[in-house]
N, C-alpha and C positions, 0 to 999 in steps of 0.2 A: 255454525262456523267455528273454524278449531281455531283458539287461541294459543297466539305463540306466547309465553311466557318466557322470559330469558333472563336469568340474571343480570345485573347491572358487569360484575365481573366477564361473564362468558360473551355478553356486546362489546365490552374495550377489545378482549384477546382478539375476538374476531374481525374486529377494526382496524387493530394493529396486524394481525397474519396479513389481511389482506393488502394495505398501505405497504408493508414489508416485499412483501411480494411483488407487488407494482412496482416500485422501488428495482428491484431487482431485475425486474424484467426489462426495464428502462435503462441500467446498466451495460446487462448485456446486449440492446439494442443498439446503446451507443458504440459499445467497444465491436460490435462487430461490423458498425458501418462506417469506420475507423478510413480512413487510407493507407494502405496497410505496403503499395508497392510504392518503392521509389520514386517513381515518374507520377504518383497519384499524388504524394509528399512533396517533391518542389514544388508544385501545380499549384496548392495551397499554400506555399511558403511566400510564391512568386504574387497570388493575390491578394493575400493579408500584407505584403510588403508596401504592393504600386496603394494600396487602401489605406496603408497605415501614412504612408508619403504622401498623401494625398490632403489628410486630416490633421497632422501635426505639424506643429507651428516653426517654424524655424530655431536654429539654435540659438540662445541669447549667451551674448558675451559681455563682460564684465572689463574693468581695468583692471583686475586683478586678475584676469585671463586673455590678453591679447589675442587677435587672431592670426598675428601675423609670426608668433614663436613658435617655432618648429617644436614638433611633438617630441620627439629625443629633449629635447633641451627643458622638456617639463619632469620635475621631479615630484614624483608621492607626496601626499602627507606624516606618512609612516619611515619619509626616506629623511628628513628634516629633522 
């Protein structure tokens, strides 16, 4: 039986090429099954949206932010 012998250095390189690689290949798996046309992009826009509406709590408001002042009429804190 032929033994491999392998340096401790030439196992990590090979470890690492390969993990790199996989890495990468994973990449461009992702990027290429992207939504890439317009109407594929709302489509995901519109269901992460109704999902996200779906899952997040209401707005909370404070006395220090009424709900009833109209938005014009709020100024920044940079504006102060």
């Amino acid at each position: 039986m032929l033994e491999l012998m392998l340096d401790p250095a030439t196992i990590e390189l090979i470890w690492t090429l390969s993990v790199t690689t996989l890495l990468m290949v994973a990449g461009g798996l992702t990027i290429w099954l992207m939504p890439w046309k317009d109407e594929e992009i709302m489509a995901v826009h519109r269901t992460v949206s109704s999902v996200a509406a779906a899952h997040l709590p209401a707005p909370l408001t404070t006395a220090a932010m009424p709900t009833n002042q109209a938005a014009h009429a709020r100024r920044s804190l940079a504006s102060t």
